[in-house]
C-alpha positions in Angstrom: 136.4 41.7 105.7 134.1 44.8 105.9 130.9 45.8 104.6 131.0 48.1 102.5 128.0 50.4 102.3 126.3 51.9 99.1 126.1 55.4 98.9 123.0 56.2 96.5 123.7 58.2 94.0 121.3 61.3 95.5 123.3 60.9 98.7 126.9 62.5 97.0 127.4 65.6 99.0 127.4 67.5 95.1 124.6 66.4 94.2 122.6 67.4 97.0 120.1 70.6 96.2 119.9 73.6 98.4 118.0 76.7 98.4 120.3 79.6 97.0 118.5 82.9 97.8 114.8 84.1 98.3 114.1 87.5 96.6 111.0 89.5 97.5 109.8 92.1 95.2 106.6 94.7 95.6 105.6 95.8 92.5 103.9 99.3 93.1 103.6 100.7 89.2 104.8 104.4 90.5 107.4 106.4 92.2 107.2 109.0 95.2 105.0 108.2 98.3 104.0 104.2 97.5 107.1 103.3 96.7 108.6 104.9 99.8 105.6 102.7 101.8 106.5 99.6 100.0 110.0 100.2 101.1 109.1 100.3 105.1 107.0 97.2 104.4 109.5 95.1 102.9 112.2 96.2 105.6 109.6 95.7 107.9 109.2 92.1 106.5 112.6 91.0 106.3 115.2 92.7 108.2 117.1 94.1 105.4 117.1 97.7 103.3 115.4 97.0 100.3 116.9 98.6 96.6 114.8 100.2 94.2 113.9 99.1 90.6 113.6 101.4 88.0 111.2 101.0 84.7 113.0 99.1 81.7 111.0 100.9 79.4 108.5 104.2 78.6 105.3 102.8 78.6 103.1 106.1 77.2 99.5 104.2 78.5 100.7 103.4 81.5 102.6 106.8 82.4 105.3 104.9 83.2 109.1 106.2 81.8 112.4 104.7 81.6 114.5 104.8 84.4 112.0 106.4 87.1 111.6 104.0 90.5 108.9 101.7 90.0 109.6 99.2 92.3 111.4 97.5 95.2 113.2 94.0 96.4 115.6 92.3 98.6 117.5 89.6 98.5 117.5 86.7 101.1 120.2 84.5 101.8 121.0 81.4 104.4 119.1 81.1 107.4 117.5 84.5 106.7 116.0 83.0 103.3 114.8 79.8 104.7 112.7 81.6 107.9 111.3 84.3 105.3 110.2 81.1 102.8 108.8 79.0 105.7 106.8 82.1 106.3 105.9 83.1 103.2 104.8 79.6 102.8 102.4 79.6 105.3 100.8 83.0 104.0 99.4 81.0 101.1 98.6 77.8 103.3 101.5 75.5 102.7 100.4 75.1 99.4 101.9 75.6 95.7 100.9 74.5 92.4 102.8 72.6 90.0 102.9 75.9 87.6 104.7 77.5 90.4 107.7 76.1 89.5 110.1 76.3 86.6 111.8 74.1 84.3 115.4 74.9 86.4 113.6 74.2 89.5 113.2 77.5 90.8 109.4 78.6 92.2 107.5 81.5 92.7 104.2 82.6 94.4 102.6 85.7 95.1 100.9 86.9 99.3 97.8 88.9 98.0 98.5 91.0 101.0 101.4 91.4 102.9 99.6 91.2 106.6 98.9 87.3 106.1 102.6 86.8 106.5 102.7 85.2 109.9 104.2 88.2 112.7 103.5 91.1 110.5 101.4 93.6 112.0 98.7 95.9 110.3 99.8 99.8 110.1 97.3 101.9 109.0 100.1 104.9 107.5 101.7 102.2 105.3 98.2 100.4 104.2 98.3 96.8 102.8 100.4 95.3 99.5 101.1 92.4 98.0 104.5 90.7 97.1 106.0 88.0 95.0 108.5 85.6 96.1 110.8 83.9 94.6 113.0 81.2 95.4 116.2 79.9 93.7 117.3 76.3 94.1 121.0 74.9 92.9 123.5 72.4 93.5 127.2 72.8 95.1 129.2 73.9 92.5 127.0 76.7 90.2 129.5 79.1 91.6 131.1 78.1 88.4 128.7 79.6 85.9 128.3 83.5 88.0 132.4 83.9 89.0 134.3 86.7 87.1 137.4 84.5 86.2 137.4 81.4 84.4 133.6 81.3 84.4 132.1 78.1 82.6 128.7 76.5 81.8 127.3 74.0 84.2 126.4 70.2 82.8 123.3 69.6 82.2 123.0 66.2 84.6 123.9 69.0 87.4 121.3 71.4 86.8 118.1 71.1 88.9 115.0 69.8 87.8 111.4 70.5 88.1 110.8 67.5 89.7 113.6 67.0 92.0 112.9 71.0 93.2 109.3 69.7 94.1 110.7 66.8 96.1 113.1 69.1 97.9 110.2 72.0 98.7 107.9 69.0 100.0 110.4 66.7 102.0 112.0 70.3 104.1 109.3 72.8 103.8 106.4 70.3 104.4 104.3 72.1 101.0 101.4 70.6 99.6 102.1 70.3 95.8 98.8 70.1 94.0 98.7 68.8 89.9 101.4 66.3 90.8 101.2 62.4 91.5 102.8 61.6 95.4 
């Protein structure tokens, strides 16, 4: 008779949690000439031709109106995503807070300036910005909830959880995780 080995629950090949995409976004408050900078910087950064954002709203303080450029972002996925994050990562020294994350298990942090990302070079034309990331953590099947036909909500014992994201972003990205008990 054979042993028959226990497979822990966390160990089902659905239930395992993987990192979805990374955006990057530069927030720049203005169209023309900054924006254009904070596009070479971001392709610069990751490889990849970054879109534009435009303003949601006229903001009459701010000088801001609906629909002009006021931002830019890309979208990281696969390998690409988990090279950016590990980099990204070590801008802010490998260390997150527990308000970082959010109650789906996603995380975000900000790089005060863009040249602390490890390999990126100073270039005095484009000057120096900051950037939020953003990373998005899910399960095998959430392809469910975003598909065009037969789309359908996901149970709530397979959504990811604050806590289980932490363990994930400490166990694989080596991240420090301060406000939370080991």
């Amino acid at each position: 008779m054979q042993a028959v080995e226990e497979v822990p629950v966390n160990e089902h090949p659905m239930r395992q949690i993987r990192l979805e995409k990374v955006t990057v976004h530069i927030g720049v408050g203005q169209s023309g000439e900054a924006l254009e900078k904070a596009k070479a910087i971001l392709s610069e950064l990751t490889g990849q031709k970054p879109s534009s954002q435009r303003a949601r709203r006229t903001v009459k303080d701010f000088g801001i109106r609906e629909g002009e450029p006021m931002a830019c972002k890309v979208t990281l996925r696969r390998d690409k995503a988990v090279q950016f994050l590990r980099r990204a990562l070590e801008a802010v020294g490998n260390r997150l807070s527990e308000s970082n994350f959010d109650q789906q298990g996603n995380f975000a942090f900000g790089v005060k300036e863009h040249i602390e990302v490890p390999g990126t070079k100073y270039v005095p034309e484009l000057g120096i910005v900051g950037l939020d990331v953003i990373a998005t953590m899910e399960r095998p099947g959430f392809r469910v909830k975003r598909r065009r036909i037969r789309q359908s909500k996901v149970g709530k014992t397979h959504l990811v959880t604050k806590q289980e994201a932490i363990r994930f972003v400490r166990a694989n990205f080596g991240t420090e995780i301060a406000g939370v008990q080991q």
